[in-house]
N, C-alpha and C positions, 0 to 999 in steps of 0.2 A: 475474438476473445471477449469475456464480458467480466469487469473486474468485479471481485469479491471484496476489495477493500474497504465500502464503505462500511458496509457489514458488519464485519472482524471488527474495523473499531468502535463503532456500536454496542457491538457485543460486548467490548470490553471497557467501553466507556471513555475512549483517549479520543483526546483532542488533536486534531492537525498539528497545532502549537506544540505541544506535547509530544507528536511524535517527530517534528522536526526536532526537537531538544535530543530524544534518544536517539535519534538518525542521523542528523548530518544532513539529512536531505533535506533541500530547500522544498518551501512552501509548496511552487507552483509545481514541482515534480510530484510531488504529493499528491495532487491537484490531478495532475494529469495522470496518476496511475489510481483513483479514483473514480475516473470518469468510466461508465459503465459501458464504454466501447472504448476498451484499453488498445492503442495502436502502437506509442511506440515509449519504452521507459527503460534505461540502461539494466540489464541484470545487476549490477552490483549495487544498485539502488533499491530494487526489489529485492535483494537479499540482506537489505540496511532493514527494510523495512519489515520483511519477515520476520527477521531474528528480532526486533524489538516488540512484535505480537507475537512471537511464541510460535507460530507458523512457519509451513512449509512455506517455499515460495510459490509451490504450484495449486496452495489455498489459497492466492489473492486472488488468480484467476481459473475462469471456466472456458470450456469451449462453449458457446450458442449457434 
């Protein structure tokens, strides 16, 4: 899987900082669902994170 997250926030201009505030999720989970060889990151964290970008959760990532 290849994450779409740095992207998204890119795109939308939010800061890590920023979306820990609106997530709950810690920095380095962030971090690690980030990282463009996503391997392992709780669903309910990826669904913290989606719903604070307005996204699906299956736009953070891709299959490669």
């Amino acid at each position: 899987m290849k994450s779409n997250l740095s992207t998204l926030m890119n795109d939308q201009k939010i800061t890590i900082r920023e979306l820990v505030k609106k997530t709950g999720v810690s920095s380095a989970t962030i971090q690690k669902a980030r990282d463009e060889r996503i391997e392992h990151c709780r669903m309910g964290s990826l669904k913290k994170i989606a719903d604070a970008l307005g996204v699906k959760v299956q736009e953070l990532f891709e299959e490669d």
